[in-house]
N, C-alpha and C positions, 0 to 999 in steps of 0.2 A: 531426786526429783528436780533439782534446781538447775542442775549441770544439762539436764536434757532436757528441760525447756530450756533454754538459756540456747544451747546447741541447736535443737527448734526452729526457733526464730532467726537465730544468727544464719545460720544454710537457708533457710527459705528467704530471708532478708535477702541475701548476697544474690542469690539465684533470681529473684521477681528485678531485683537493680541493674543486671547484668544483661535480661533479655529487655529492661527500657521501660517497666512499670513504674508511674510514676511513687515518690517515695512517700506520699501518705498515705496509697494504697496496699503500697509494700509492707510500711509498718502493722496496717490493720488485718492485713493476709495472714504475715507472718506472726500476731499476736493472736490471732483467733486458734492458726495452726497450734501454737502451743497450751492454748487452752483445750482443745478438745485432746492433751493427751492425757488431763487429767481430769477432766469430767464430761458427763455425754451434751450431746449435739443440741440436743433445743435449748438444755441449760446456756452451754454454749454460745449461741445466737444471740440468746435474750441479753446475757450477760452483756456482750460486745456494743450492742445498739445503743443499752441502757449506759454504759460507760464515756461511749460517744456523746452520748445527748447531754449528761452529764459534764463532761471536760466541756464544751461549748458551750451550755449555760452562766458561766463565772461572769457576773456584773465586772469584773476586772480587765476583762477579755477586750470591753470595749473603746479600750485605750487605744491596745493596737491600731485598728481601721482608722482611727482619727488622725493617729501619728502619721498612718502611710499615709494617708487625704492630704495632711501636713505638708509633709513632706513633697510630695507630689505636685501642691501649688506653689513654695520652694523654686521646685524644679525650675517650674516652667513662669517664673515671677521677675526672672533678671536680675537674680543679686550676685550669679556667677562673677559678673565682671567687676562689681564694687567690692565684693572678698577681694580678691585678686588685686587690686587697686589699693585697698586696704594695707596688703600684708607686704605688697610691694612697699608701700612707703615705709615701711618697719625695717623691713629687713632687704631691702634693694643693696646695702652698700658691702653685702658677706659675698666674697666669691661666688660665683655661677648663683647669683641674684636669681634667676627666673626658674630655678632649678630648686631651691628654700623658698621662693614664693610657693611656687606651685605644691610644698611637703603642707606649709601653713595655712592657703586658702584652703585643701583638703579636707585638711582640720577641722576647717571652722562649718565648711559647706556641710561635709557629711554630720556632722553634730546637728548643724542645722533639717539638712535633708533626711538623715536616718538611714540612708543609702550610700556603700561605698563606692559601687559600680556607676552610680548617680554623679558623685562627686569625681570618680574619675573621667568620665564623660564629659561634665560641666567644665571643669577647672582643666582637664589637659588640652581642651578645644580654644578654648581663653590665651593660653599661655603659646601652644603651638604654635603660632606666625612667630610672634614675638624669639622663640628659639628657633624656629628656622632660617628668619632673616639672623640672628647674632653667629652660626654657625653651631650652634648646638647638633651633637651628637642625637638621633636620633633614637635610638634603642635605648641610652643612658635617659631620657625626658623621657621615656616613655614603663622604665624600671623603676624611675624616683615617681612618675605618678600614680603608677599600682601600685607600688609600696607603701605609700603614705597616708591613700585614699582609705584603710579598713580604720585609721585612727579615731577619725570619726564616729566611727561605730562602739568604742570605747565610752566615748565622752553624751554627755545625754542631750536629747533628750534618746534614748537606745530602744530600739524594740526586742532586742537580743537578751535586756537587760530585766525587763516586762517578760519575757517569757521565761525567764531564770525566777524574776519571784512568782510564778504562779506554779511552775513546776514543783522548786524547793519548800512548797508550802505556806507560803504567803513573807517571804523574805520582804523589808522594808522595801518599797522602790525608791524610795525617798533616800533612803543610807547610801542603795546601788547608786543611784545615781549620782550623790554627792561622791562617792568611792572610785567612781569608773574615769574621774578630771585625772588626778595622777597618772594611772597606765596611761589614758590615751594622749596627757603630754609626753610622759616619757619613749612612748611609740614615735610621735611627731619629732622629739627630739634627737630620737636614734637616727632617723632618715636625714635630715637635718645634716648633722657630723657626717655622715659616710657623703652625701649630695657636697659637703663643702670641701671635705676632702679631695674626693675625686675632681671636682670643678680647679683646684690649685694646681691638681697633678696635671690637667687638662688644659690649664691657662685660660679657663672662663672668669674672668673679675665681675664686678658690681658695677652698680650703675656710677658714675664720675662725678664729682662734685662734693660739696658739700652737704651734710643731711638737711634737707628741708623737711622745716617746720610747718612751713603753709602748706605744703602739698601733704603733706600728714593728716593736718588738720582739713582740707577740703576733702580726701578720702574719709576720714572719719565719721563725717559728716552724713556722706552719700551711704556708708555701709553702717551707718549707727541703728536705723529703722531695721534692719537682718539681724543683726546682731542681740538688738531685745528682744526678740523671741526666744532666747537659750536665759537671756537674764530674767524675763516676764513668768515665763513658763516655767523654769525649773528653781526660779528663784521662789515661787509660788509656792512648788512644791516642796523643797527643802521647810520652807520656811513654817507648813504646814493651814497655808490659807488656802488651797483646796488638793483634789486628790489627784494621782498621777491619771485618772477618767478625766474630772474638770478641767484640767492642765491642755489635756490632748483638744479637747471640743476649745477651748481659748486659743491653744494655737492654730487651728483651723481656719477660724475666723482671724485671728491677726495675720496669717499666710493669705488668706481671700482680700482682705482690705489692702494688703501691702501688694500684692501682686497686680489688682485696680488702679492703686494708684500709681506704678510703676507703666502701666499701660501694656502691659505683657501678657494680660486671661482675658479674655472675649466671652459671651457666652455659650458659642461653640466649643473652643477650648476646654471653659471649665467644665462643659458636659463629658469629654472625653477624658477627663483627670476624673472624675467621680467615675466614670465606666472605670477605666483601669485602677482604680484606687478600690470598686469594691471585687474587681476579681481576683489582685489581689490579697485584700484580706477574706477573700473566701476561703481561697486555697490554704492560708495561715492558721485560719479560726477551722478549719476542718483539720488539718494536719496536729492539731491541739488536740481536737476531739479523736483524733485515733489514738493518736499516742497516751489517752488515757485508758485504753485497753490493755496496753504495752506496760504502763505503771500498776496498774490492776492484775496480770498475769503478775510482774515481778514479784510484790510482796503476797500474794498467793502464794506462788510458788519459793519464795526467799530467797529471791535469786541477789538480792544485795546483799544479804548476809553469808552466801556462801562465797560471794567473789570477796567479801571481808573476810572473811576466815582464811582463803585460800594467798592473799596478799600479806596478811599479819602471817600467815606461818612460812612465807617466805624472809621475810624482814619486818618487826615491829621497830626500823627506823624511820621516821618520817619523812629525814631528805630522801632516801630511795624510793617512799609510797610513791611520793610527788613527783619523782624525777622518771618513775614507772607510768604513771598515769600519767604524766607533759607528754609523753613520746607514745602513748595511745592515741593521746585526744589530736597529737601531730599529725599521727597518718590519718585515724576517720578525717580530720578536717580538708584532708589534699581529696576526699571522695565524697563529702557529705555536705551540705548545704548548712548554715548556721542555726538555726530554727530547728530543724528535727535531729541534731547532733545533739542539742542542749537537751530535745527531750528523750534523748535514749538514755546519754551520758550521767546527767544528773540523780536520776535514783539511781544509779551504779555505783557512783564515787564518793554523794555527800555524806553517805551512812558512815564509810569509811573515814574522812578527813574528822567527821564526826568522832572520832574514836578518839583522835589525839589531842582535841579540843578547838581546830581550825574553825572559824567564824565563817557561819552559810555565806557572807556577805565579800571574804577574801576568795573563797570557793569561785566563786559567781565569777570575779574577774578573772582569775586563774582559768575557768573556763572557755568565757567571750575570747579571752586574749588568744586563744591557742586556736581555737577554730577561727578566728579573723585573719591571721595566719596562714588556713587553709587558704581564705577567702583568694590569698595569692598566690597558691602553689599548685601546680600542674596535677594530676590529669581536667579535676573540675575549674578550678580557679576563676571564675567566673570574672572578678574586678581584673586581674590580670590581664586574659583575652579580650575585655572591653578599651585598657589603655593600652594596648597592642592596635587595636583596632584604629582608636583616635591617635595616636602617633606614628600611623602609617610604616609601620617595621614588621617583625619578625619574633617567632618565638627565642627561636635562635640567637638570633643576636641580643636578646632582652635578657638573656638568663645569664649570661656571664658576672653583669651587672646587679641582677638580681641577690644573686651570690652571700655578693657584699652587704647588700641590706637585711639578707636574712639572717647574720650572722649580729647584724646590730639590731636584730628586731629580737633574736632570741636572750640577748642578753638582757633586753628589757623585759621577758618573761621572766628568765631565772630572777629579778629583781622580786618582779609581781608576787613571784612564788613562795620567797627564801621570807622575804623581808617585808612584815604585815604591815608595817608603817605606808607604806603604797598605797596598796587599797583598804589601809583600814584608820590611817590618819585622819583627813577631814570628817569620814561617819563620826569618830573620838570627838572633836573637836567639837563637830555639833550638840554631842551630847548624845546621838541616835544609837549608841549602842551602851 
């Protein structure tokens, strides 16, 4: 019974994706189909609704919309250029300077923003003049900026991270997010060495001179008020003075007041950041609520216990589990959106990593990390085509470059995966687990 729902859902998935339905329609399609092969139609129905209303109910849920509001006033607030400014003075004097700025401000933007394709946008538009007057290569700025921007989405405040503890059962958010700083430097880091490398072979140098100090210190200045938002906010919630809810509705308003006083949100403006901020967390908050039909069919049916059974009686070695499931969660993420990967993928795998005693909380990152990934890999790749878009190139010429980065982005998986000290040191350290 498990293999044929499982089979069910998966063909009517692929088939409702393929003709252009959107995928939280698909998932609820494709979940309803597999319930009615095993009980009748009105049951059916009610069940699904009821599941619906249910997964959208969760007081937790309402992090989300705050984070993308967050985010979203961010955006459009003008801190793009003061990162940028920031991380130029840090790191201006490593070969191809604008090329390591642009991996760092990333960084920091999309942590801040909660958006990778945001911070590709923001931070490749910034640095753009700047590389095209130095004679920077086109396709390579525009390979290190898709590359670097999903890092972000690693480091918290994460919405990717928030929908992993609500899936997996109410995983800390508070552990994820302390857990999720390691990957997403080490991501940052990877880009970083392959951008410096290339930049040496290239004969791009740093900026001339000597390091200044004062110009450090007047950047720092200007990007310190950005920057306490990641400290205010998740220092909060690590710390356990309020919850990753309170955290989000705090950053809201320190994103509103910070963007007033930058002189960058009008009251038009802001009206149009809360239109797009609640449609969408509609889409988000509904795409939850189906896919809790989807977790509902699974353990009805046992469909995690049978892809456990069917995995342990291939290999009960764990590097294979892992090294099986990295190179699953690879391809859905080149086809699947972040958000409704995490809620297919998650009752699939954790039961299993479960088995050999992996901690929900290395799980989580092991996940994020691998569909962030997708975030930049063809056919969807969404942050990808966006920094194509703002570095005025090609796909073509971006992927030979890209190459290279996904070779140092995957080594920072295998890290993520092999070696729990990653994401599971500072949770240790705090005491959170």
């Amino acid at each position: 019974m498990a293999f044929e729902a499982l089979g069910i859902i998966l063909i009517v998935l692929l088939i409702l994706l393929v003709v252009g339905v959107p995928i939280s329609y698909a998932i609820g399609i494709s979940s309803l189909a597999a319930i009615l092969s095993v009980v009748p139609l009105d049951i059916s129905v009610l069940t699904a609704a009821q599941r619906t209303f249910v997964g959208m109910s969760k007081f937790s849920l309402t992090a989300i919309p705050f984070f993308i509001l967050a985010g979203n006033l961010m955006n459009q607030g003008g801190i793009a250029k003061r990162l940028v400014d920031f991380v130029l003075a840090i790191l201006g004097k490593l070969p191809g300077s604008l090329l390591v700025t642009n991996v760092g401000a990333n960084a920091l933007f999309g942590a801040i923003s909660g958006s990778a394709s945001a911070a590709a946008a923001a931070v490749g538009s910034m640095v753009r003049d700047g590389e095209e007057e130095q004679g920077y290569d086109p396709a390579l700025c525009a390979a290190t900026n898709a590359a670097s921007a999903p890092a972000g989405l690693l480091i918290p405040p994460s919405n990717a991270l928030i929908t992993y503890s609500l899936v997996s059962g109410g995983t800390s958010v508070a552990a994820l997010f302390l857990a999720g700083y390691i990957p997403g430097i080490i991501w940052a880091l990877c880009c970083i060495v392959v951008a410096v490398l290339i930049a040496r072979k290239k004969g791009y140098r740093g900026t001339t001179g000597k390091f200044d100090w004062k110009n450090l210190g007047v950047a720092t200045l200007r990007a310190l008020p950005s920057l306490s938002l990641i400290v205010v906010v998740i220092g909060g919630i690590v710390a356990g003075v309020f919850t990753a809810t309170e955290g989000s509705a705090i950053a809201v308003v320190y994103a509103l007041i910070l963007g007033i006083c930058y002189k960058n949100i009008t009251l038009e403006s802001f009206w149009e950041i809360v239109v797009s901020s609640a449609k969408m967390s509609g889409m988000i908050v509904f795409l939850i609520g189906v896919s809790n039909i989807l977790g509902w069919v699974m353990a009805f049916t046992q469909i995690p216990q049978a892809i456990s059974g069917a995995l342990l009686g291939i290999t009960n070695n764990p590097i294979i589990i892992l090294l099986i499931m990295n190179v699953i969660l690879l391809i859905a993420g080149t086809f699947m959106d972040v958000t409704p990967a995490i809620l297919i993928f998650t009752p699939l795998f954790l039961p299993i990593v479960k088995t050999f005693g992996m901690n929900p909380i290395q799980f989580g990152l092991i996940l994020v990390y691998n569909l962030c990934i997708g975030n930049i890999t063809p056919p969807v790749g969404n942050t990808l085509f966006v920094a194509i878009k703002v570095g005025k190139t090609s796909l073509a010429k971006v992927m030979p470059y890209m190459l290279l980065y996904y070779v140092a982005i995957l080594v920072g998986l295998l890290l993520v995966t092999y070696v729990p000290f990653v994401s599971m040191g500072l949770p240790n350290l705090a005491g959170m687990v």
